[in-house]
MDAnalysis code that builds the backbone (N, CA, C; Angstrom):
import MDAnalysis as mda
import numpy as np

u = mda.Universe.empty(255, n_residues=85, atom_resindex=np.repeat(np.arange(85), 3), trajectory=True)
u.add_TopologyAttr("name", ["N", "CA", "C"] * 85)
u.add_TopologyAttr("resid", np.arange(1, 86))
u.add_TopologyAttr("resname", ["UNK", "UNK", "UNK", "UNK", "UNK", "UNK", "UNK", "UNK", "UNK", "UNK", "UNK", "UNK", "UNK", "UNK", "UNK", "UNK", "UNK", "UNK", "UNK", "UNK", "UNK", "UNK", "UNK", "UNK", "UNK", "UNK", "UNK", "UNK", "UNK", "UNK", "UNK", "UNK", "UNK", "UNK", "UNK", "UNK", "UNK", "UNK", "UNK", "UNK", "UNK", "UNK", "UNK", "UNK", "UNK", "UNK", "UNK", "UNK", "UNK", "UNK", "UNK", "UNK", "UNK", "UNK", "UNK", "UNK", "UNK", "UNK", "UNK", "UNK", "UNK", "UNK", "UNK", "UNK", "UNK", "UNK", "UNK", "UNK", "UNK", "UNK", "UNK", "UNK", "UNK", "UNK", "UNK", "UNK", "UNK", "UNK", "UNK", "UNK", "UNK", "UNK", "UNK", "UNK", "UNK"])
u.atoms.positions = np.array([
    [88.877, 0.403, -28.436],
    [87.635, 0.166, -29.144],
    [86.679, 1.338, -28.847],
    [86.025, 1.789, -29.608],
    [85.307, 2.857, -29.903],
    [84.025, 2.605, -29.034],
    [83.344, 3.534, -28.457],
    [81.909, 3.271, -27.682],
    [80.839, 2.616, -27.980],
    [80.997, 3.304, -29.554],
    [79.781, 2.238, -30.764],
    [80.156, 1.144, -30.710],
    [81.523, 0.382, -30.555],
    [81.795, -0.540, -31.209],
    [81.699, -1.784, -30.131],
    [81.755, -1.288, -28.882],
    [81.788, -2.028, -27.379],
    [80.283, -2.309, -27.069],
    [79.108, -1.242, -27.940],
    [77.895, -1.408, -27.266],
    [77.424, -2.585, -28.392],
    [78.032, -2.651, -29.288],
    [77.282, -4.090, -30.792],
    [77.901, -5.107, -29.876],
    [79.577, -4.857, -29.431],
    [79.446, -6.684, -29.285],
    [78.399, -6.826, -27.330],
    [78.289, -5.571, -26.954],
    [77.903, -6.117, -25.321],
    [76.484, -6.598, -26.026],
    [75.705, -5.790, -26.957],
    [74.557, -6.602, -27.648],
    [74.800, -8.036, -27.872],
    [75.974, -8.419, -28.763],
    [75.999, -9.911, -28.905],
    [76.260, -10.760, -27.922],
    [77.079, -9.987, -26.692],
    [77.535, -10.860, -25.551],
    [75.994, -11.138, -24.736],
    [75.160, -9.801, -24.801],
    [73.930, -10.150, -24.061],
    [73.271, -11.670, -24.545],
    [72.926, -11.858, -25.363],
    [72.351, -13.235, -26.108],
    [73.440, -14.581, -24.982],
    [74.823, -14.250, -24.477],
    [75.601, -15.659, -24.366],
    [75.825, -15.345, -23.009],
    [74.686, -14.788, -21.934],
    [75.578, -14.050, -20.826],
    [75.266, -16.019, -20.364],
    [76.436, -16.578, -19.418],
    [76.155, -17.384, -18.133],
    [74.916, -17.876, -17.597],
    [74.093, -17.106, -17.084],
    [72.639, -17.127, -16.588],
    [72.134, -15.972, -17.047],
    [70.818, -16.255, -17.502],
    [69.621, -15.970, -17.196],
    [69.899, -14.190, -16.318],
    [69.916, -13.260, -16.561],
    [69.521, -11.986, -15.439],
    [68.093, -12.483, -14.949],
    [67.941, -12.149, -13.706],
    [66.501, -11.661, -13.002],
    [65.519, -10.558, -13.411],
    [64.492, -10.681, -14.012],
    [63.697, -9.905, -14.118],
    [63.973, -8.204, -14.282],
    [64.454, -7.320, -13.068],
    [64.450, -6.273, -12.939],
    [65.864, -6.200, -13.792],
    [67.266, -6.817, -13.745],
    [67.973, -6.495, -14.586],
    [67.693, -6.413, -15.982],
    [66.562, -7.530, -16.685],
    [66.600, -7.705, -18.237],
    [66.095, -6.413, -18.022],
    [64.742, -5.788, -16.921],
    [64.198, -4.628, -17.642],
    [65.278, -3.468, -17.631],
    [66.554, -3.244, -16.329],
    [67.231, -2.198, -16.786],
    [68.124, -2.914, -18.293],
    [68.877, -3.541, -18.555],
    [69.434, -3.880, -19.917],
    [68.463, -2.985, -21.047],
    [67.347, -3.777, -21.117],
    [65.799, -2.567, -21.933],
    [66.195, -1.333, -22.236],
    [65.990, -0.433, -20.575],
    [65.794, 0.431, -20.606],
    [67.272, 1.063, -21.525],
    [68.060, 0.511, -21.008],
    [69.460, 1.129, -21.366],
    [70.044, 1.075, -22.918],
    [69.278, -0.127, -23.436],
    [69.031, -0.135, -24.462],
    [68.551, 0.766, -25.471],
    [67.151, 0.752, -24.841],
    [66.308, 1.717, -25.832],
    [66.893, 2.977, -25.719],
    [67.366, 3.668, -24.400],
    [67.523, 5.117, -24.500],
    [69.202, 5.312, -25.095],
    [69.927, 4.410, -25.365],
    [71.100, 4.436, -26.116],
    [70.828, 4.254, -27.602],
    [70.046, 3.416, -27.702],
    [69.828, 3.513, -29.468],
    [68.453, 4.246, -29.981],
    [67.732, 4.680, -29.052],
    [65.971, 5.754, -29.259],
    [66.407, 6.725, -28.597],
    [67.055, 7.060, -27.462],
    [66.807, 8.246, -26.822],
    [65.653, 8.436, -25.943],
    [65.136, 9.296, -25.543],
    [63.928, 9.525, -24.603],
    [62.950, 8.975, -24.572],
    [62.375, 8.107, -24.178],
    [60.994, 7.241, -24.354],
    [59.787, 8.495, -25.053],
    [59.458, 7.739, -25.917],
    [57.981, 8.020, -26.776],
    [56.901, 6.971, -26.363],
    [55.906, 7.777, -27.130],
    [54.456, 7.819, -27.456],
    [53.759, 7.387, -25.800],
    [52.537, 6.459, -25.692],
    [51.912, 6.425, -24.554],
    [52.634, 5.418, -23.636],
    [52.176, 5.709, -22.680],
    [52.783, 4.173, -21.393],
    [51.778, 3.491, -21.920],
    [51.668, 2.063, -22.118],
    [50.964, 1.225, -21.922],
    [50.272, 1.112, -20.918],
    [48.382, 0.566, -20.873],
    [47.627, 0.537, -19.946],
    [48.044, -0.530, -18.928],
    [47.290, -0.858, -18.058],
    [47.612, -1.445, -16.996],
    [47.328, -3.137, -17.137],
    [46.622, -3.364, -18.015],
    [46.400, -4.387, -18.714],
    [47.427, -5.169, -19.651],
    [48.559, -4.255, -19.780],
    [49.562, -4.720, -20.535],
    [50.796, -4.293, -19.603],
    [50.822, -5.470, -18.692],
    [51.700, -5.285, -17.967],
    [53.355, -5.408, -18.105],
    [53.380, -6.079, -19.227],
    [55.101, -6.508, -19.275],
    [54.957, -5.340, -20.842],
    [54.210, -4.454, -21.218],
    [54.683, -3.657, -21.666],
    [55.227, -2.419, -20.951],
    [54.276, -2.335, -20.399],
    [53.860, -1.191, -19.421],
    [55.512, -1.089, -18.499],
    [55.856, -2.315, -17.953],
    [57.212, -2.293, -17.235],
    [58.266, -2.206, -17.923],
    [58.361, -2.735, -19.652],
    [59.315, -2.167, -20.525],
    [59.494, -0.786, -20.844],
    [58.219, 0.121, -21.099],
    [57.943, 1.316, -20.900],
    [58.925, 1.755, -19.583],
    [58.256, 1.913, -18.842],
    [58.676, 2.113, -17.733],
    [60.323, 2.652, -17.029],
    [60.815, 0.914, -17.402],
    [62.316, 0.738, -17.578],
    [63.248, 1.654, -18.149],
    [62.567, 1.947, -19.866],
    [62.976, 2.847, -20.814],
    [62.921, 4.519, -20.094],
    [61.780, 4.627, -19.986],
    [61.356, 6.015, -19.094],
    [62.558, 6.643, -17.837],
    [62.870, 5.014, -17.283],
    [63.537, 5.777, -16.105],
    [64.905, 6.120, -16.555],
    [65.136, 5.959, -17.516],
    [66.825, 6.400, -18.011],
    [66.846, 8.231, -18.950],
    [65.439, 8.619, -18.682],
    [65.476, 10.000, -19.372],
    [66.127, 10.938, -19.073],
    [66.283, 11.590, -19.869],
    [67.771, 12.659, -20.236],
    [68.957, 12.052, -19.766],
    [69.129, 10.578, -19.461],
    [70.470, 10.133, -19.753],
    [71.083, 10.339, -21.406],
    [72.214, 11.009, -21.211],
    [72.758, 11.131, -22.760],
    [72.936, 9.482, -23.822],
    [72.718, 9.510, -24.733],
    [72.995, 8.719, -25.521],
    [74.203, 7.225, -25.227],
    [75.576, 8.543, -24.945],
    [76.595, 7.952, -24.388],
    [76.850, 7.216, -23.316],
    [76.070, 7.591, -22.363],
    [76.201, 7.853, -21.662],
    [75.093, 6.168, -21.014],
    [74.183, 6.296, -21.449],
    [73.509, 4.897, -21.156],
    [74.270, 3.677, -22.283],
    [74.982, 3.887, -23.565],
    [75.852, 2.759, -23.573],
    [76.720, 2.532, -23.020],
    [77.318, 3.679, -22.758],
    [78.710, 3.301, -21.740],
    [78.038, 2.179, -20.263],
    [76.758, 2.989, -19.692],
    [75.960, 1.628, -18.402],
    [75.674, 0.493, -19.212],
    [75.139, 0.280, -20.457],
    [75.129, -0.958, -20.941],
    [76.020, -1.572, -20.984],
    [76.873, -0.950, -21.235],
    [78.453, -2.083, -21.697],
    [79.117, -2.236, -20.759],
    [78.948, -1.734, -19.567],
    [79.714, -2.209, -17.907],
    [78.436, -2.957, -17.478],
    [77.192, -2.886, -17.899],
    [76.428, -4.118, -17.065],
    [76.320, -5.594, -17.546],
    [76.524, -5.437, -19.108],
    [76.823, -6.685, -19.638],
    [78.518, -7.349, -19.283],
    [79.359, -6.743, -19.098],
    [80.522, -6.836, -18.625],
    [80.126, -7.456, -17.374],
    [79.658, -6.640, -16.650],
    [79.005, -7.404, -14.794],
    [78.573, -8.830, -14.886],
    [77.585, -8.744, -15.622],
    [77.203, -9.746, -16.000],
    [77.770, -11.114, -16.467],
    [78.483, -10.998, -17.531],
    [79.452, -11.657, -17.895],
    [80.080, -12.339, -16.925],
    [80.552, -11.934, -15.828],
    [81.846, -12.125, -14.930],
    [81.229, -12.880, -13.879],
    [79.833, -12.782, -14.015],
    [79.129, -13.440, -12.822],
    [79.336, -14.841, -12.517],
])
């Protein structure tokens, strides 16, 4: 199965994982997310007042200049992790 094709269903598997992830995992899933299908985080961080943006930001941010590939390939072994839990 093709890289594209492993990161749609770990998307659909995310929706049916077992439990619930903890907090800091949904935000790496996010991050790994966004910078596999956006690439490099844009526009402003959110102020401090918008805190569960601000940490989605964030999340996204810390995966920069990870290649494309390279953060689905971590998505699709953390939903896999996950899974198995």
């Amino acid at each position: 199965m093709r890289l594209q094709e492993q990161f749609v269903q770990a998307q659909a598997d995310s929706k049916n994982l077992p439990e619930r992830p903890d907090n800091m995992t949904l935000l790496k899933i996010y991050g790994l997310y966004k910078q596999a299908s956006a690439g490099d985080a844009t526009g402003e961080r959110p102020g401090f007042t918008d805190m569960v943006g601000r940490a989605k930001f964030d999340a996204w941010d810390g995966f920069k200049s990870v290649s494309e590939d390279d953060a689905m390939q971590q998505y699709v072994d953390l939903i896999e992790e996950l899974k198995d839990e």
